[in-house]
RODO-2510 file (C-alpha; in nm, 4 decimals, decimal comma):
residues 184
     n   res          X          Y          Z
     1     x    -5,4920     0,5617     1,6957
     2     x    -5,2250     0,7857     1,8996
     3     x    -5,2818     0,5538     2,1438
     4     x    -5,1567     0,2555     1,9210
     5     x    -4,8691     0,4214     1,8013
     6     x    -4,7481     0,4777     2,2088
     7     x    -4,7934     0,1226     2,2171
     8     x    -4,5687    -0,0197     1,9223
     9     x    -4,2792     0,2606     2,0934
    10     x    -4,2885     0,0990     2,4230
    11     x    -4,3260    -0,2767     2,2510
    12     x    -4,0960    -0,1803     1,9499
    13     x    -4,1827    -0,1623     1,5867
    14     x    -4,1546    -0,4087     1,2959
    15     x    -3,9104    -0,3844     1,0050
    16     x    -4,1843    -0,1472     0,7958
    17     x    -4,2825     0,1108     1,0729
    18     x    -3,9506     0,1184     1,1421
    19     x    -3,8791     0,2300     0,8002
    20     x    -4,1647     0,4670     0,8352
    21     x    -3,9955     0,5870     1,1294
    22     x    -3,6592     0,6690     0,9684
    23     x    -3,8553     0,8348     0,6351
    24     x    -4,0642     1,0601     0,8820
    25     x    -3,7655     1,1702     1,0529
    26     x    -3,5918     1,2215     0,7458
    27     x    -3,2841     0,9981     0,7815
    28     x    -3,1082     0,7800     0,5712
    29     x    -3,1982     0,3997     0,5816
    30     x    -3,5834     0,4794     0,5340
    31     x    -3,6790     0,1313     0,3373
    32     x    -3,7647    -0,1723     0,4466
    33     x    -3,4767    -0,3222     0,2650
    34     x    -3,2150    -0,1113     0,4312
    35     x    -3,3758    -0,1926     0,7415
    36     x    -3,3173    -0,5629     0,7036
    37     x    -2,9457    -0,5530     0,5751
    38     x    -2,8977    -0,3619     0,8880
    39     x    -3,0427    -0,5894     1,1014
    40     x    -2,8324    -0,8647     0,9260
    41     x    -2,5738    -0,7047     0,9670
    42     x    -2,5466    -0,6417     1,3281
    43     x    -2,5628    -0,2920     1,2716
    44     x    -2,9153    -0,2682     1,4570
    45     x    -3,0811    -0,5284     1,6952
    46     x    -3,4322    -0,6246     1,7937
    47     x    -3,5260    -0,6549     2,1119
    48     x    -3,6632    -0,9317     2,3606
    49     x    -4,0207    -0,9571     2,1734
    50     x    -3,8195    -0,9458     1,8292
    51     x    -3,9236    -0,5912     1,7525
    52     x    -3,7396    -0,2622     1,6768
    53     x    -3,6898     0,0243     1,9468
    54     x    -3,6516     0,2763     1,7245
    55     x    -3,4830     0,5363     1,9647
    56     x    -3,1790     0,2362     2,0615
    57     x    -3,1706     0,1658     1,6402
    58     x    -3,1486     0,5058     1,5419
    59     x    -2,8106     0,5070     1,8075
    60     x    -2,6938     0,1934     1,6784
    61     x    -2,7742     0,2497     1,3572
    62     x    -2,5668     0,6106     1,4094
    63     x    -2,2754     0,4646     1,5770
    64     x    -2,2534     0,1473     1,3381
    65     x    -2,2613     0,3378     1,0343
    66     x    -2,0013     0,5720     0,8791
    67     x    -2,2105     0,8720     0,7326
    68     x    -1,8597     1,0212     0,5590
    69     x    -1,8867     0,7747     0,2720
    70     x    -2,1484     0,5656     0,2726
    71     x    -1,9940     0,2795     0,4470
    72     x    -2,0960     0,0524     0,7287
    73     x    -1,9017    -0,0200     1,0209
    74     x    -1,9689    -0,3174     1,2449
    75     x    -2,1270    -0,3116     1,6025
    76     x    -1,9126    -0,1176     1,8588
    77     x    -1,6531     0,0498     1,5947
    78     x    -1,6187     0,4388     1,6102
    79     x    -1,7087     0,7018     1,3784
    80     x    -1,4411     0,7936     1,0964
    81     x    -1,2984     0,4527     1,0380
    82     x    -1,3119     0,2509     0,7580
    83     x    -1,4719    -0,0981     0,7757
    84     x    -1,2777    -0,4307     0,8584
    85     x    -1,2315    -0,7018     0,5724
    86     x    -1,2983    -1,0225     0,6961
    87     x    -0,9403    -1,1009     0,6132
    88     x    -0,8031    -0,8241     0,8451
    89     x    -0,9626    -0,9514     1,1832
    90     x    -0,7971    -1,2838     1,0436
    91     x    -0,4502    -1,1380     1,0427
    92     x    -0,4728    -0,9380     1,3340
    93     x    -0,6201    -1,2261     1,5477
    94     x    -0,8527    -1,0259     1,7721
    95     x    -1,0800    -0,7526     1,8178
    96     x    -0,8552    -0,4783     1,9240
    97     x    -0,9649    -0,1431     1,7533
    98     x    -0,6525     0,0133     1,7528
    99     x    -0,4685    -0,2833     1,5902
   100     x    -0,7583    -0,2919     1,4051
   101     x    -0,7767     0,0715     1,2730
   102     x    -0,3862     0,0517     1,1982
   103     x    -0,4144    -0,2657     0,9985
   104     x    -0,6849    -0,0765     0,7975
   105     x    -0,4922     0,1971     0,7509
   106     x    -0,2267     0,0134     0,6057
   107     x    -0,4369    -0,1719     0,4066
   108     x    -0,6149     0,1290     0,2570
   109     x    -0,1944     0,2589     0,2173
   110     x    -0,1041    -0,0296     0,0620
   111     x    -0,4136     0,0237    -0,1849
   112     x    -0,3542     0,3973    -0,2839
   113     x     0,0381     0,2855    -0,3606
   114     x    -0,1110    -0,0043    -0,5866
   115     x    -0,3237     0,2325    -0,7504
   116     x    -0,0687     0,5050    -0,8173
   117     x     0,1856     0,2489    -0,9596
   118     x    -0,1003     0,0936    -1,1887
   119     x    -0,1683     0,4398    -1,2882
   120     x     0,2095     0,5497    -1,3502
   121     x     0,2403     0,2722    -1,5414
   122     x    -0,0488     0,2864    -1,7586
   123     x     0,0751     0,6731    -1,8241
   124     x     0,4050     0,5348    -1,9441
   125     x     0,5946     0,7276    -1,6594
   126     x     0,6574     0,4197    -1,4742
   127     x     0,8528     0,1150    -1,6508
   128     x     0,9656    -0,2225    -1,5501
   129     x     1,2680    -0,2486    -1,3163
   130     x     1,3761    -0,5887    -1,5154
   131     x     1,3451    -0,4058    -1,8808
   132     x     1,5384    -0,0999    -1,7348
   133     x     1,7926    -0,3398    -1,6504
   134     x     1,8097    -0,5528    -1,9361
   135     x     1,8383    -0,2128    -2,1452
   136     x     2,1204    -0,0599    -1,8955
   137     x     2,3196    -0,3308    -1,9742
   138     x     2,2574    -0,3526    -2,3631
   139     x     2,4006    -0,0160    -2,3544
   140     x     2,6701    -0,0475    -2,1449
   141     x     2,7846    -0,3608    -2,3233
   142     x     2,7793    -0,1465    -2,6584
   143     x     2,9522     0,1349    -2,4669
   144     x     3,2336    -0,1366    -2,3768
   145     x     3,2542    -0,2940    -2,7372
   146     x     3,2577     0,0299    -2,8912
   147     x     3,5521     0,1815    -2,6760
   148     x     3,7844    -0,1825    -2,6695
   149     x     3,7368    -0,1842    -3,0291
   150     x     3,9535     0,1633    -3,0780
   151     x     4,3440    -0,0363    -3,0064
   152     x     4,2747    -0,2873    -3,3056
   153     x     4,1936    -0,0233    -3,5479
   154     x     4,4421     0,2043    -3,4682
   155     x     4,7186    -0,0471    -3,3293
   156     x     4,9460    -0,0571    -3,6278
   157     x     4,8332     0,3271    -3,7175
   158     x     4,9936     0,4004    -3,3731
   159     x     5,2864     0,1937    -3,3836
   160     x     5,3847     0,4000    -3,7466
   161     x     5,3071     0,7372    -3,5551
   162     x     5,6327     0,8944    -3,3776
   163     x     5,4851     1,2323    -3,2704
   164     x     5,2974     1,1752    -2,9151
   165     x     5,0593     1,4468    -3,0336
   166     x     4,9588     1,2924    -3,3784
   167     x     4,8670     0,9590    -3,1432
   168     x     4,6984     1,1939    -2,8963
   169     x     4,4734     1,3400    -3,2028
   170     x     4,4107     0,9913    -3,3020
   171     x     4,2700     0,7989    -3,0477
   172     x     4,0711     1,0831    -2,8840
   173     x     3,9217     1,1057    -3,2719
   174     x     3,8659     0,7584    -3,2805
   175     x     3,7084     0,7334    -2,9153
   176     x     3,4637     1,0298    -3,0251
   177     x     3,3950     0,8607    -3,3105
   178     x     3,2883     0,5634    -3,0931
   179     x     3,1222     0,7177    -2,8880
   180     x     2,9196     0,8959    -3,1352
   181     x     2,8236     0,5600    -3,2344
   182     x     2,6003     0,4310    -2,9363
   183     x     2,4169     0,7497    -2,9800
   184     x     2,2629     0,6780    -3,3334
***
């Protein structure tokens, strides 16, 4: 039987014993069915007779998956980096990983923004630059209505006035008084 077992090492193993292989090792990826979603996805490869070598898996399988959160990375991308959409490789035309990693990272930038605005929002510290705008001017409109209003109530008050400080006491009463309005 030890014999057997030095022979599926040098031939390779299948998708179960490689499973076996992981579980008896103790590392992550230990079922069959994590096995085959690596292998689909490029993350592992057989070799020429279609089998697993388990000791150039486990190093793809190491270097093609990101252990920090769980994530997969594809063939030939470095540890600590976060995995391409489909729609990034698209954008950035090529294969580059430093283009790549800084498209990513601006991606994943552009996400955390998003998320803190939908968040702000949702907490009512955040409103609506077009309603904050439509209100600014509703109140400087009644700021403006209230103050050009002052002249034709007082006009003919004024004009009957001959002491500069009675007119003085009169308008700035009646532009208080206008002003008091807009804030009720």
């Amino acid at each position: 039987m030890r014999m057997n077992a030095t022979i599926d090492h040098l031939q390779g193993l299948s998708i179960r014993k490689y499973a076996a292989h992981r579980r008896t090792l103790g590392l992550p990826g230990a079922s069959a069915w994590s096995v085959q979603k690596a292998l689909r996805d490029g993350r592992i490869s057989r070799n020429e007779a279609g089998k697993i070598d388990p000791a150039t898996a486990d190093r793809e399988w190491e270097m093609n998956t990101d252990p920090s959160w769980g994530g997969v990375r594809g063939p030939g991308e470095g540890h600590g980096e976060v995995p391409a959409a489909p729609e990034l490789r698209l954008i950035q035309g090529g294969d580059d990983s430093s283009t790549l990693s800084r498209a990513r990272a601006e991606h994943e930038t552009y996400k955390a923004k998003l998320a803190q605005l939908n968040f702000e929002r949702e907490a009512g510290s955040l409103v609506r630059k077009d309603a904050a705008d439509r209100e600014y001017f509703k109140q400087a409109r009644r700021t403006r209505d209230a103050i050009l209003s002052v002249p034709d109530r007082l006009d003919s008050v004024v004009a009957a006035e001959s002491d500069p400080r009675k007119v003085r006491e009169l308008l700035t009463e009646a532009l208080e008084d206008a002003l008091k309005s807009l804030l009720t």
